[in-house]
C-alpha positions in Angstrom: 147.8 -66.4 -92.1 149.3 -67.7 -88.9 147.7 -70.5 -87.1 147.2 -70.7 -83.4 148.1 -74.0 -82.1 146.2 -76.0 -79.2 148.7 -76.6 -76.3 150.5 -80.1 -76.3 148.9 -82.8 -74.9 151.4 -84.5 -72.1 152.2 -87.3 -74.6 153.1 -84.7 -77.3 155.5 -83.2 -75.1 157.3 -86.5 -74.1 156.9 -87.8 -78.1 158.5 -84.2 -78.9 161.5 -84.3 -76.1 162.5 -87.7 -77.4 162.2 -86.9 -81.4 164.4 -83.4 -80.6 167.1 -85.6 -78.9 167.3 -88.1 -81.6 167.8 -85.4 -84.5 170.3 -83.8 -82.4 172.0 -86.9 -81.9 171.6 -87.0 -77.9 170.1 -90.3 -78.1 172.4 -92.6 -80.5 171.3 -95.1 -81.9 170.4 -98.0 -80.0 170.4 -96.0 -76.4 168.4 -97.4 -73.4 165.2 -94.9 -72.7 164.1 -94.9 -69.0 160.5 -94.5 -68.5 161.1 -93.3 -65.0 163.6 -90.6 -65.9 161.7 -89.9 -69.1 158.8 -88.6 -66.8 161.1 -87.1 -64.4 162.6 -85.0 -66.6 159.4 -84.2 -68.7 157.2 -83.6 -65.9 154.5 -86.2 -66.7 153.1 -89.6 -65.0 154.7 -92.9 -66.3 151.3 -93.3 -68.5 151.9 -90.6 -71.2 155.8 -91.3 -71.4 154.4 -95.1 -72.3 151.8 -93.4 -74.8 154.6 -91.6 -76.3 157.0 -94.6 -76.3 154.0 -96.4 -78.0 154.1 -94.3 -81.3 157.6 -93.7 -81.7 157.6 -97.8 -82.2 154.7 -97.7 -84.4 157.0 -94.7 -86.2 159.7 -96.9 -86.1 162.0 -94.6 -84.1 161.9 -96.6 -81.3 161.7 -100.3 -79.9 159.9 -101.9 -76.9 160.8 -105.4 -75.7 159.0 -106.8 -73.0 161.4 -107.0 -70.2 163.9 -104.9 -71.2 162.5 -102.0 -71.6 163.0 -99.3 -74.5 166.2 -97.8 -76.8 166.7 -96.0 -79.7 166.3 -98.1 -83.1 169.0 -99.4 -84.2 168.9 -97.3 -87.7 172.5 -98.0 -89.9 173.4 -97.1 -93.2 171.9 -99.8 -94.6 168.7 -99.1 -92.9 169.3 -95.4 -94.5 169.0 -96.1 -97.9 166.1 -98.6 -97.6 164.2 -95.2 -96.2 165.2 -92.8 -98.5 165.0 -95.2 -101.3 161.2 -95.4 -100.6 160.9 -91.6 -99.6 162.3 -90.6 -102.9 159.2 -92.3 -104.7 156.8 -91.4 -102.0 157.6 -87.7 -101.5 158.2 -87.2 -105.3 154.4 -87.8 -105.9 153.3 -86.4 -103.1 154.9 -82.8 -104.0 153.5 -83.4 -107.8 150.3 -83.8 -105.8 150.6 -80.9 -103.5 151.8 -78.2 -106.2 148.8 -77.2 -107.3 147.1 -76.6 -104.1 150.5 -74.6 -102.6 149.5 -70.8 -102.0 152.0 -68.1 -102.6 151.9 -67.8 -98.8 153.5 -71.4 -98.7 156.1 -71.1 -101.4 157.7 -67.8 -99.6 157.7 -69.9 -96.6 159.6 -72.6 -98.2 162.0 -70.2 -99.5 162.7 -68.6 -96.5 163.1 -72.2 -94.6 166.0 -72.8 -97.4 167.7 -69.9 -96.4 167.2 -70.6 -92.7 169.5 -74.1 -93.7 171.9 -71.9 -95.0 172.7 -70.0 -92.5 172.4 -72.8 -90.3 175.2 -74.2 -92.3 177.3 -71.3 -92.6 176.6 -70.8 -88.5 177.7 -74.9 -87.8 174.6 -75.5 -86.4 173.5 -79.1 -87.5 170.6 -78.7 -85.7 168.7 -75.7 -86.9 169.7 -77.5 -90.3 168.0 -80.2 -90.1 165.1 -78.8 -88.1 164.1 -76.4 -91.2 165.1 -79.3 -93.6 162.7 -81.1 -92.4 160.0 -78.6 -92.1 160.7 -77.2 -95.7 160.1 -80.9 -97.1 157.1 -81.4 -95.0 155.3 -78.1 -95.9 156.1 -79.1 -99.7 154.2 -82.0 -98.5 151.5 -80.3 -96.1 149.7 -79.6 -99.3 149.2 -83.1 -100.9 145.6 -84.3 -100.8 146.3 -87.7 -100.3 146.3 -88.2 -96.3 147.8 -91.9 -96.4 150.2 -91.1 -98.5 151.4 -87.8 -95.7 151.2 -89.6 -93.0 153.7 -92.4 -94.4 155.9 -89.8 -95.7 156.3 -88.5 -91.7 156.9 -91.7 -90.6 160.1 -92.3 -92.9 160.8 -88.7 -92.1 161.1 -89.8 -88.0 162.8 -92.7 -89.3 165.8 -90.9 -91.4 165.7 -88.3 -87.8 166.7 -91.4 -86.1 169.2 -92.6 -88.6 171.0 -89.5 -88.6 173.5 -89.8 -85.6 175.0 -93.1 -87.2 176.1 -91.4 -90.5 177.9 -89.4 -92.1 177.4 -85.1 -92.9 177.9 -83.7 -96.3 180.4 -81.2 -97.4 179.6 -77.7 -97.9 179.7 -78.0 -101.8 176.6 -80.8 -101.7 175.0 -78.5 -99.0 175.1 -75.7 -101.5 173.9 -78.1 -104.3 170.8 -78.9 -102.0 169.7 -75.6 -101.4 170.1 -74.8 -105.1 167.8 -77.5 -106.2 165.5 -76.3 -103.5 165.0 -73.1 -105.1 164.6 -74.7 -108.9 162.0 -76.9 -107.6 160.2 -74.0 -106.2 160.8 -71.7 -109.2 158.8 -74.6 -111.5 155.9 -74.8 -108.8 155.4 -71.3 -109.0 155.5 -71.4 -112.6 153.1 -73.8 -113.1 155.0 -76.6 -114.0 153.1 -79.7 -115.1 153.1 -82.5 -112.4 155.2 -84.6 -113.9 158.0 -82.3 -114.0 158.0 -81.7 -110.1 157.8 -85.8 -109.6 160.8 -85.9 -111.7 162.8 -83.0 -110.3 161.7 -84.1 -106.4 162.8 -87.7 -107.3 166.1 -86.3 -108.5 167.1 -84.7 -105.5 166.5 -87.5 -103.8 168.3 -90.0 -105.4 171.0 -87.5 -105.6 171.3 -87.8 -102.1 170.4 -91.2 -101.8 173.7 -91.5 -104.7 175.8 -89.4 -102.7 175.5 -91.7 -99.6 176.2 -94.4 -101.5 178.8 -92.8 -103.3 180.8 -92.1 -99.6 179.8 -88.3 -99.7 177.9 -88.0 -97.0 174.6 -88.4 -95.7 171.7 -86.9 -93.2 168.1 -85.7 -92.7 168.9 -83.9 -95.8 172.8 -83.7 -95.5 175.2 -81.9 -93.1 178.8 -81.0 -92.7 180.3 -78.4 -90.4 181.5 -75.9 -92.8 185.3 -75.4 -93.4 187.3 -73.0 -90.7 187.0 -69.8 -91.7 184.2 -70.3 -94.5 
């Protein structure tokens, strides 16, 4: 059943306009971020842009320095496994957590988010991909009861977002991998899998793509490439 969402408050919209232009890579990594033009361009007093500004540091996407204003963190590789390092733990558990409580409603959701990354792929749209990459892991997560542990799981989330301009996209091979281990880890929720098997087969794929970073393969929100010419 769909939801009907309140309308944005002004912070929202400024917090939104600044997360969209880091996952598209618009604002790189370590950029200056105006407050003056940020409200220009958003439509909103300098107050909600510094509201805004205010939680993407406590997210860690951003950083305030008294007299010189705001940028972009400065997220590097390094900074890119520390994140997913942690995320594959976190996310693992919170998926065994959430599996029981997912609805058949959510898990055709999730599939269809998988094949909206695929033809995002096949399209060379990096940022559809990573827009439903990230919402197919967080409605995996939606369903976990354990609030804390959600609401650390977005934060990394932002934080790998921000990371993703500096690094490097995968090639269409580990794309396809992705979205194949996608669909197994679906397959065993809807069977009923015990919760140890989806902690172990969510913390696989993401040490896989925490190894294929490290490995030199690649590297993003969840991993993209422009696909070959003519694929």
């Amino acid at each position: 059943m769909a939801v009907t969402k309140a309308a944005p408050s002004k912070t929202q919209l400024v917090y939104d306009h600044i997360i969209e232009r880091v996952v598209s890579g618009d604002y790189a990594s370590g950029q200056p971020l105006h407050i003056g033009r940020l409200a220009e361009v958003t439509r909103v007093s300098l107050i909600p842009v510094r509201e805004a500004l205010r939680r993407l540091e406590s997210d860690g996407v951003v950083i305030v320095e008294h007299h010189r204003g705001a940028r972009v963190a400065d997220l590097d590789s390094a900074a890119y496994h520390d994140v997913m390092q942690t995320q594959a733990v976190l996310e693992a558990l919170a998926v065994s957590l959430a599996a029981p409580h997912m609805t058949a409603e959510d898990l055709a959701e999730a599939r269809e988010l998988n094949a909206q990354m695929d033809a995002a792929h096949a399209a060379d749209d990096p940022h559809s991909y990573h827009e439903a990459s990230l919402l197919f892991h967080g409605l995996l997560q939606s369903r976990c009861p354990n609030a804390y542990l959600r609401e650390s799981l977005d934060r990394g989330q932002l934080r790998v977002a921000a990371a993703r301009a500096a690094v490097v996209g995968y090639s269409t091979e580990i794309a396809r991998r992705l979205s194949e281990e996608h669909l197994l880890l679906l397959d065993r929720i809807e069977s009923g899998a015990s919760a140890e098997e989806i902690e172990q087969l969510m913390r696989a794929h993401r040490e896989g793509t925490l190894a294929r970073h490290d490995t030199g393969q690649g590297l993003g929100s969840e991993g993209y490439a422009p696909p070959p010419s003519g694929s």
